[in-house]
MARMAR-31942 format. One record per atom (N, C-alpha, C): x negated, y, z negated; residue number from 0. Coordinates in steps of 0.1 Angstrom, whole numbers. Example, Ala and Ser with C-alpha at 12.3 -4.5 7.8 and 13.67 -1.06 7.14 Angstrom:
// residues 2
east_north_up_num
-132_-57_-78_0
-123_-45_-78_0
-132_-33_-78_0
-128_-22_-71_1
-137_-11_-71_1
-129_0_-79_1
//
This chain:
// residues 267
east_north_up_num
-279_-853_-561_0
-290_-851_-571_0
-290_-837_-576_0
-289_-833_-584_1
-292_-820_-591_1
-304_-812_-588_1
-303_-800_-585_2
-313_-795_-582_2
-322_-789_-595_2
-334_-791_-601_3
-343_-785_-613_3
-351_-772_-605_3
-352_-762_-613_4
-361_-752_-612_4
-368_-749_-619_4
-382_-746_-614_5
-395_-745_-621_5
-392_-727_-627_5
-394_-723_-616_6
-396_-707_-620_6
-383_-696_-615_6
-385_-685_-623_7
-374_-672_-615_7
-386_-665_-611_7
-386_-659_-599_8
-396_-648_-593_8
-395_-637_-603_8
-409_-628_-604_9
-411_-615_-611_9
-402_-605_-605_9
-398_-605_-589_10
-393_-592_-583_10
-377_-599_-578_10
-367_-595_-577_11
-353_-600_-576_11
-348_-591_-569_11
-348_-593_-556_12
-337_-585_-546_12
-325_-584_-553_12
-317_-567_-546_13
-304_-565_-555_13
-296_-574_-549_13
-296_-577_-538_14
-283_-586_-531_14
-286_-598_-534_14
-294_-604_-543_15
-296_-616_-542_15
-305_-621_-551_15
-301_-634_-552_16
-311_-643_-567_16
-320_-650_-560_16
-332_-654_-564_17
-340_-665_-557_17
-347_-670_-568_17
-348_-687_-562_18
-355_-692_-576_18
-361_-703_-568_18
-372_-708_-574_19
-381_-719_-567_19
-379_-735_-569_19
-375_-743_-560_20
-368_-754_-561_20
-378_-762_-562_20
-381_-776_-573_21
-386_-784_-572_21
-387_-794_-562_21
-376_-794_-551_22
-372_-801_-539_22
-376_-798_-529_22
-384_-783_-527_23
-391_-782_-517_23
-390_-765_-515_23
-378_-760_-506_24
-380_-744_-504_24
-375_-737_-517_24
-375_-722_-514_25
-369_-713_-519_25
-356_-712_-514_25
-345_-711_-528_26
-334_-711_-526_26
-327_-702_-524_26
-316_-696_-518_27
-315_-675_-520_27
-300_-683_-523_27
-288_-669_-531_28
-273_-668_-529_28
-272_-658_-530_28
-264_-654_-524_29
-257_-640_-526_29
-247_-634_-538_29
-250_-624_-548_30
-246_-620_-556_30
-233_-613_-554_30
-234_-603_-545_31
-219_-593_-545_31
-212_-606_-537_31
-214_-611_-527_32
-205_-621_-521_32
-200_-633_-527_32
-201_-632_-538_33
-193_-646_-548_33
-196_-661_-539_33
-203_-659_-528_34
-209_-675_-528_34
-210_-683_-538_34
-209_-695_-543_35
-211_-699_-554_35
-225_-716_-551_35
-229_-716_-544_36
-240_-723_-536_36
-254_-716_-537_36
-264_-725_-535_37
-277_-721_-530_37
-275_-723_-513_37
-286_-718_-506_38
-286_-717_-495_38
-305_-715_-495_38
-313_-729_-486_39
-328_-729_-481_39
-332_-709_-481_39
-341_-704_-484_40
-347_-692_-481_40
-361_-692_-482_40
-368_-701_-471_41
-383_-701_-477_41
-390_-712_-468_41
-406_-711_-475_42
-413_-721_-463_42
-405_-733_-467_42
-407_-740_-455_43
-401_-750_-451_43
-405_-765_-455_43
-421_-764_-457_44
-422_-780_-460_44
-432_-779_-472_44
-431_-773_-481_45
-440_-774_-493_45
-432_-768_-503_45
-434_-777_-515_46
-428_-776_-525_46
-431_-760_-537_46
-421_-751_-534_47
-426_-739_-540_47
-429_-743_-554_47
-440_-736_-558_48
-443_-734_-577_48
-436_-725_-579_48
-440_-708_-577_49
-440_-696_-584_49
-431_-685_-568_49
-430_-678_-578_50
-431_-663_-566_50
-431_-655_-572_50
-434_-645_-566_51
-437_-628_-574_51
-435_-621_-562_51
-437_-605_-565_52
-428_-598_-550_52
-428_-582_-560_52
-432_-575_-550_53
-427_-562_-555_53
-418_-556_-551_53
-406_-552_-558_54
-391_-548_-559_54
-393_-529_-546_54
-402_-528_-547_55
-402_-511_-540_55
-408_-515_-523_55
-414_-526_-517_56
-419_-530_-510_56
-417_-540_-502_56
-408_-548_-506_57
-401_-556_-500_57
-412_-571_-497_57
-424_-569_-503_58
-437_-581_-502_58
-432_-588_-517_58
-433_-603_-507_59
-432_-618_-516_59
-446_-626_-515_59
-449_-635_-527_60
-460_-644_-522_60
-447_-656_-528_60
-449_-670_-521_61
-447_-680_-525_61
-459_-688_-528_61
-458_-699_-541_62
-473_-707_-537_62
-466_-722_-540_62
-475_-728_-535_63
-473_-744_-530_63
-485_-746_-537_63
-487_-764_-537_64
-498_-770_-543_64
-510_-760_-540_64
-510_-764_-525_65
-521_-759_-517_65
-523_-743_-510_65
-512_-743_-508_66
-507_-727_-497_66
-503_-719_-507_66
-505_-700_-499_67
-499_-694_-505_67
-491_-685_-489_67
-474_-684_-490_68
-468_-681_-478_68
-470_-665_-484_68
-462_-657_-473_69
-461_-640_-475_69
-448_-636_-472_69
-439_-632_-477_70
-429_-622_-467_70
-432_-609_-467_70
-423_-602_-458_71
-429_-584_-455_71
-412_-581_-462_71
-404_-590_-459_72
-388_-585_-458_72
-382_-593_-469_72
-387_-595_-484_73
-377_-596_-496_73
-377_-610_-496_73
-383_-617_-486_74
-377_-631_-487_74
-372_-637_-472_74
-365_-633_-467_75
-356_-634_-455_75
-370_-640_-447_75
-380_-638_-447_76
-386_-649_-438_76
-405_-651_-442_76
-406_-662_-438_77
-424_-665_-444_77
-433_-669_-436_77
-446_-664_-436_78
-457_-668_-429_78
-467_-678_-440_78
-476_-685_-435_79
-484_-691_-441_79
-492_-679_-440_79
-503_-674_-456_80
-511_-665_-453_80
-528_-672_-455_80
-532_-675_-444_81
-544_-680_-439_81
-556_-673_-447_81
-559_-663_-449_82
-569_-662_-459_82
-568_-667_-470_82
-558_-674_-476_83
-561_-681_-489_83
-555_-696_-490_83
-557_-699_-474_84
-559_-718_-474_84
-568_-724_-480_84
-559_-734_-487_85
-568_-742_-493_85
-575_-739_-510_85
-569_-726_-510_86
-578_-717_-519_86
-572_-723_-538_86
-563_-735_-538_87
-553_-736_-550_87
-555_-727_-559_87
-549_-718_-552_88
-544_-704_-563_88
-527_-707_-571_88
-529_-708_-584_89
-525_-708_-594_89
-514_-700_-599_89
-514_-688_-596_90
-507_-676_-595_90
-509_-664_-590_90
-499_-656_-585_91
-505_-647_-576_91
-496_-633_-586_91
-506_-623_-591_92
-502_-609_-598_92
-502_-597_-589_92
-495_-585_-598_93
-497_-578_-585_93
-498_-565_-597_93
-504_-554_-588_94
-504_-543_-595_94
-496_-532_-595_94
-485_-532_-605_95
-474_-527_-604_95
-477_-511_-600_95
-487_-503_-599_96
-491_-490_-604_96
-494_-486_-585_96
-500_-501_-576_97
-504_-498_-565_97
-499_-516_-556_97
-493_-511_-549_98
-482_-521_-542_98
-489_-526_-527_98
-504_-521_-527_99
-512_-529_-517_99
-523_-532_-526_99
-520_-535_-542_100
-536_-544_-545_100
-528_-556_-553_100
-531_-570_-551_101
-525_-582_-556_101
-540_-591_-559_101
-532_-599_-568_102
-547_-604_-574_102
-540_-619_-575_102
-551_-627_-572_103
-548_-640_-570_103
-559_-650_-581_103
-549_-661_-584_104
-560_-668_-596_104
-556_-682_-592_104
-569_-692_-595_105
-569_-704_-593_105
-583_-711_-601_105
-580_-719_-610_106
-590_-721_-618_106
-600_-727_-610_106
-600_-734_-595_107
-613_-738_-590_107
-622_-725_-580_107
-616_-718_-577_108
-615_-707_-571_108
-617_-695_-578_108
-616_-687_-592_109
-615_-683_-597_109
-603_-667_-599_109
-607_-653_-598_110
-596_-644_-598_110
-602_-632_-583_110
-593_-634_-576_111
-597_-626_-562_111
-586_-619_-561_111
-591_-603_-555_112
-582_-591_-553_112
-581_-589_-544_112
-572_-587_-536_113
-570_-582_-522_113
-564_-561_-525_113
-568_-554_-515_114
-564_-537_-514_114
-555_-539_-504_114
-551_-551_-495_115
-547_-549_-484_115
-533_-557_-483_115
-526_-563_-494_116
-515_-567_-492_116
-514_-587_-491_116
-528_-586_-492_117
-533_-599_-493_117
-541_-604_-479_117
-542_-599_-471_118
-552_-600_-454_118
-564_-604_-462_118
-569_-597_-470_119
-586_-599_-474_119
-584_-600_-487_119
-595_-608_-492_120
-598_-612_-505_120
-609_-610_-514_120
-613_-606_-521_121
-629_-605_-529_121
-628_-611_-539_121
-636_-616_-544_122
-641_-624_-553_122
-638_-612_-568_122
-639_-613_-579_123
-637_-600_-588_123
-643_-609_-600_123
-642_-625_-602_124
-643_-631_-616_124
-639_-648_-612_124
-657_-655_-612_125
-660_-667_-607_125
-658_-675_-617_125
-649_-691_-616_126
-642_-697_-627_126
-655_-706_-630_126
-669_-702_-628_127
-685_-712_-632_127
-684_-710_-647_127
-691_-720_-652_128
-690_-721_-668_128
-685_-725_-679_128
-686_-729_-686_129
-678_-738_-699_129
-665_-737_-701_129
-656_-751_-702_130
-644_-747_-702_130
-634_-745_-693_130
-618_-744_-694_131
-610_-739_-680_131
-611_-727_-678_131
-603_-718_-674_132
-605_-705_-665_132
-591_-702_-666_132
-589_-693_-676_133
-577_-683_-675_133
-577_-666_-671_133
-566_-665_-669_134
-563_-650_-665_134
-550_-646_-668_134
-551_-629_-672_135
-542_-622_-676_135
-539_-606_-675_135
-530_-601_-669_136
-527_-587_-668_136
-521_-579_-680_136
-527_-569_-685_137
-518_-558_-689_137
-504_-555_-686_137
-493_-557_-694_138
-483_-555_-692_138
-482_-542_-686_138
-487_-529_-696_139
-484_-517_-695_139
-494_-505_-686_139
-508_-518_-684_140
-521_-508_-671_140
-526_-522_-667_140
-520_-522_-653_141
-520_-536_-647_141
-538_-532_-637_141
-546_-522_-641_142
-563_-524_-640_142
-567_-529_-650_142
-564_-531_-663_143
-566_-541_-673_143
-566_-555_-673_143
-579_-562_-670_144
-580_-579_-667_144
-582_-584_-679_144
-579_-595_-679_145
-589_-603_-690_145
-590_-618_-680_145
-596_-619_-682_146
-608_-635_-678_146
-609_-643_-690_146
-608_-655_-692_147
-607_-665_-703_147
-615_-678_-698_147
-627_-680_-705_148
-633_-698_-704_148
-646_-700_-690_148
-645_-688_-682_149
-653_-684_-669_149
-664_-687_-674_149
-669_-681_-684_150
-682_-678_-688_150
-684_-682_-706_150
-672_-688_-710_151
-674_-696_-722_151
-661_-683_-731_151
-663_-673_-733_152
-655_-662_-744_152
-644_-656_-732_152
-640_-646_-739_153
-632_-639_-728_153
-632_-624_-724_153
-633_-623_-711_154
-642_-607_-712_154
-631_-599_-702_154
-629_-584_-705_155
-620_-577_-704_155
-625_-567_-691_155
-619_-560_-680_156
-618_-552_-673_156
-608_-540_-674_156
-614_-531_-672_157
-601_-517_-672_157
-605_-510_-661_157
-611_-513_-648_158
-614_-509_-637_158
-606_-517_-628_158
-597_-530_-629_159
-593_-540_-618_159
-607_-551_-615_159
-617_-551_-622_160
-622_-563_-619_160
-636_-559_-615_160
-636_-545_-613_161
-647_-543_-607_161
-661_-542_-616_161
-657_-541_-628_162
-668_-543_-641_162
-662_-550_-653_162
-668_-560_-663_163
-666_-563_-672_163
-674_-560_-684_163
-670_-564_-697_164
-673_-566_-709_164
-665_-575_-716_164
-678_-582_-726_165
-673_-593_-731_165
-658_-586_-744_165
-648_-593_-747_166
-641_-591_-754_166
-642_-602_-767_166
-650_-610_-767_167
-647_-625_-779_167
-656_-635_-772_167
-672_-639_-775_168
-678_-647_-780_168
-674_-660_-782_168
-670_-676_-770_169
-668_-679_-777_169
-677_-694_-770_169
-675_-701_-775_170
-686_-714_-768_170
-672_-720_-755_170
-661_-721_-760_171
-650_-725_-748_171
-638_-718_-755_171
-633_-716_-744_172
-613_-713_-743_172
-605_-724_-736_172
-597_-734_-749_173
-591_-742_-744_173
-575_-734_-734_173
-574_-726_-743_174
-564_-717_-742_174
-560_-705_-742_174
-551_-700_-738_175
-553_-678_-737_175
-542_-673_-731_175
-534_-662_-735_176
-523_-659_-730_176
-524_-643_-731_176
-518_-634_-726_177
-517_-620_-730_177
-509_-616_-726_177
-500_-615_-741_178
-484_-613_-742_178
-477_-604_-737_178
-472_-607_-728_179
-462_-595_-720_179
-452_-587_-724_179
-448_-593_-737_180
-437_-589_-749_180
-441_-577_-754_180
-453_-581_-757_181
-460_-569_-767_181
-475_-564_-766_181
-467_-550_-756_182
-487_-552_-752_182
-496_-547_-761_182
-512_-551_-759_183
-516_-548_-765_183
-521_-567_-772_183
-512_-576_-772_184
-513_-586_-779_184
-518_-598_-767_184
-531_-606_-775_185
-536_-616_-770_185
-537_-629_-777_185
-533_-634_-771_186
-538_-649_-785_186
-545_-657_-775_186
-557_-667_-781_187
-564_-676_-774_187
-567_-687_-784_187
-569_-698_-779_188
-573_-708_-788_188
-587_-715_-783_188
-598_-713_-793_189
-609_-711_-788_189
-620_-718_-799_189
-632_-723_-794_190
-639_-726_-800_190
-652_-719_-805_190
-650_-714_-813_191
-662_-702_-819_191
-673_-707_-819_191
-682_-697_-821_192
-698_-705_-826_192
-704_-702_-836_192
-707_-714_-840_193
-711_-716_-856_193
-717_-721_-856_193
-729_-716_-862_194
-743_-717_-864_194
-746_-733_-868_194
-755_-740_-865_195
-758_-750_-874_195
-744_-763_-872_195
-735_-758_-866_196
-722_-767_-863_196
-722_-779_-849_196
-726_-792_-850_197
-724_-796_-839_197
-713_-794_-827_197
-703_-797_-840_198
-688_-792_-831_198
-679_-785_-839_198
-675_-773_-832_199
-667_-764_-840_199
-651_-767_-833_199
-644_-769_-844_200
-627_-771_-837_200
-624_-760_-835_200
-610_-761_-821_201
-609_-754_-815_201
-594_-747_-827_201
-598_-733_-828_202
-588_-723_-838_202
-580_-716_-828_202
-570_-708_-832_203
-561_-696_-829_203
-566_-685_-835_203
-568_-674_-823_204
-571_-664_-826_204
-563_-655_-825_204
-560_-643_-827_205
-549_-629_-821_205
-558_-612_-823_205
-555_-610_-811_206
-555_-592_-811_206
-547_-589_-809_206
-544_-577_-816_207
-534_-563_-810_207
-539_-555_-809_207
-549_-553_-804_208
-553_-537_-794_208
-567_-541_-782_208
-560_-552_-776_209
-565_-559_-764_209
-581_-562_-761_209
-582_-571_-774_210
-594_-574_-776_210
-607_-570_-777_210
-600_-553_-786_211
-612_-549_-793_211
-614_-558_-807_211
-604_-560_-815_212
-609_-567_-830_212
-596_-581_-827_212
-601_-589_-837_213
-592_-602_-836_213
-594_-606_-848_213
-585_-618_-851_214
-584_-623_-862_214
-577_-638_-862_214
-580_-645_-869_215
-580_-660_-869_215
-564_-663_-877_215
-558_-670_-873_216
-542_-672_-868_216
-546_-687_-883_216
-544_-687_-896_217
-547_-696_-906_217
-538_-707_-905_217
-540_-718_-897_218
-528_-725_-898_218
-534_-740_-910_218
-522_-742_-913_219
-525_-754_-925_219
-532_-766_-917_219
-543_-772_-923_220
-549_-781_-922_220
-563_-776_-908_220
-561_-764_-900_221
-573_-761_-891_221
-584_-768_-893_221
-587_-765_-914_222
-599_-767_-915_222
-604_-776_-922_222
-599_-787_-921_223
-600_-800_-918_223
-600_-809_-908_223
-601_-799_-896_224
-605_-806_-880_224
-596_-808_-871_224
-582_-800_-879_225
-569_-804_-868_225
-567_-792_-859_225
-571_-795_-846_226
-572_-790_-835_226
-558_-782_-834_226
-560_-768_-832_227
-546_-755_-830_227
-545_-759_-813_227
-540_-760_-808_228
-535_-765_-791_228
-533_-749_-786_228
-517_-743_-789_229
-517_-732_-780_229
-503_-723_-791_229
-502_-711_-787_230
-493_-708_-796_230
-482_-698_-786_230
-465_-699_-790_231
-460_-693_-782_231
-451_-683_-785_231
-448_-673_-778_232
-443_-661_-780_232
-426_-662_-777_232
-422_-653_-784_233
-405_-648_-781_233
-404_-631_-776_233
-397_-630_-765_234
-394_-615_-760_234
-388_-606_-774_234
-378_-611_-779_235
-371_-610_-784_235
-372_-604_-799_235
-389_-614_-804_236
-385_-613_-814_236
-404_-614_-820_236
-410_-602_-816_237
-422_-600_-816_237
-433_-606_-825_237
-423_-607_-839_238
-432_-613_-850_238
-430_-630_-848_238
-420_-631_-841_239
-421_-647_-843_239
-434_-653_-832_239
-441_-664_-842_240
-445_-670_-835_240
-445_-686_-834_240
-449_-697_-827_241
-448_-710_-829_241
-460_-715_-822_241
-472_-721_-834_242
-480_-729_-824_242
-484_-741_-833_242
-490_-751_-822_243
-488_-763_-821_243
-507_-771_-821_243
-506_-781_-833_244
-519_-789_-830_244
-513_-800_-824_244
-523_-810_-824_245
-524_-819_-818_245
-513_-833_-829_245
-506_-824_-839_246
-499_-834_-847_246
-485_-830_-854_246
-484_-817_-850_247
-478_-807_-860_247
-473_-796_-855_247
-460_-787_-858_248
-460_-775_-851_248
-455_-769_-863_248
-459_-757_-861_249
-454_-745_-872_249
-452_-733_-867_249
-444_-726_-875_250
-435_-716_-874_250
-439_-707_-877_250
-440_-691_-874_251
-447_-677_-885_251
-436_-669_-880_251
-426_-658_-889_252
-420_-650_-885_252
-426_-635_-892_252
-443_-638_-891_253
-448_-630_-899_253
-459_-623_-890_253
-462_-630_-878_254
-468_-625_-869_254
-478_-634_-873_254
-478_-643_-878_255
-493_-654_-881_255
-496_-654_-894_255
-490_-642_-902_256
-494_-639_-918_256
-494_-652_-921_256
-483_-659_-924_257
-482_-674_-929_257
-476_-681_-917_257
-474_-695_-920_258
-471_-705_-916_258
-466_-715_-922_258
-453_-717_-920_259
-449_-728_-932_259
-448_-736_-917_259
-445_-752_-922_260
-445_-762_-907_260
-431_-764_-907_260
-427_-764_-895_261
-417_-765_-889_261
-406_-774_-894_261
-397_-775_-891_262
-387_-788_-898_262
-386_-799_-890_262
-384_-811_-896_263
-387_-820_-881_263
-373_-820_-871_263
-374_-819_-861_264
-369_-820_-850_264
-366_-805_-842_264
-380_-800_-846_265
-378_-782_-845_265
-382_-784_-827_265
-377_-777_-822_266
-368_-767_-819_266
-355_-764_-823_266
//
């Protein structure tokens, strides 16, 4: 049977690739030694999602449904890390600037920071309130949070968590991303509040200067009740964007200026 992979880890040992096997462990090969195989590198009976890891430190988190494991040594070997059993954390970030603070998110659980390499955890931004519960780092000042759907809008930190302010007003956040391409850029799809409105459909919004000002992403037919879903980025190619209703996808190589709709069979 062919092996599928979900994800590439954020941190990549030089001697080596690792990628997260839908089949169960983390798989390692060796790069300079022309092995041409995978070879098991990881917990043993739970199916890895993600990993992340800082390249100067030699610390990995793996996460499973349930668990999140640790390594100290690049990978080469894993503990289950018992302060966050049970906790279904979602993804685990780290602060590139400081390589003993890591931040952990789980929509039932909400966004908790550890100073210590992950031993201890605090609470920083509780997932109570209207809506799912997203999260996101600053590409370029990883004390920069943003919180999505917690509390209905989405509200921003430049401390690591330890204070907020609201950044966008909104009644729910179906959705929220903050673009790693281009910092500075957030897009969410969100349901505003309007006055006198029983139900307001859920739009596409965008910032570029991290959710001081924003602006509504015009896609053909929004306002007519057709629900904007999520919209998605290219590294590559900053102004392009592509997002998607519930019937339709469209194209902008304008940064959102326009949208003509996609051709059928687009991608």
């Amino acid at each position: 049977m062919r092996t599928r992979f979900r994800s590439l880890p954020e941190y990549v040992k030089p001697m080596s690739l690792l990628a997260a096997a839908l089949t169960g462990a983390i798989t390692c090969a060796s790069v300079l030694a022309g092995v041409n195989f995978w070879t098991p590198q990881g917990p043993p009976s739970s199916p890895v999602e993600r990993l992340a890891g800082s390249a100067s430190s030699g610390l990995m988190f793996a996460e499973s449904d349930q668990d999140v494991y640790r390594s100290i040594d690049g990978g080469a070997h894993w503990a289950l890390l018992s302060s966050l059993r049970d906790q279904e954390v979602n993804q685990v970030y780290w602060d590139t600037d400081d390589p003993e603070t890591v931040y952990a998110f789980g929509g039932p659980v909400g966004l908790l920071r550890s100073t210590d390499r992950g031993d201890s955890w605090r609470l920083v931004a509780d997932s109570s309130g209207t809506g799912p519960f997203h999260f996101g780092l600053d590409p370029d000042n990883p004390k920069t949070l943003f919180v999505a759907g917690g509390h209905g809008g989405i509200e921003r930190s430049t401390d690591g968590g330890a204070s907020w302010i609201q950044a966008l007003p909104a009644d729910s956040i179906a959705w929220f991303v903050v673009d790693r391409n281009l910092p500075g850029r957030l897009i969410a799809s969100v349901r505003l509040p309007e006055p006198g409105a029983s139900l307001a459909w859920p739009r596409l919004v965008l910032s570029e200067d991290r959710g001081e000002s924003w602006r509504e992403l015009q896609l053909p037919g929004t306002d007519a009740g057709v629900e904007a879903i999520r919209c998605s980025t290219f590294p590559f190619a900053p102004a392009r964007l592509v997002a998607f209703t519930l019937s339709d996808v469209f194209a902008s190589t304008a940064a959102g200026q326009s949208w003509p709709q996609a051709p059928a069979g687009f991608p």
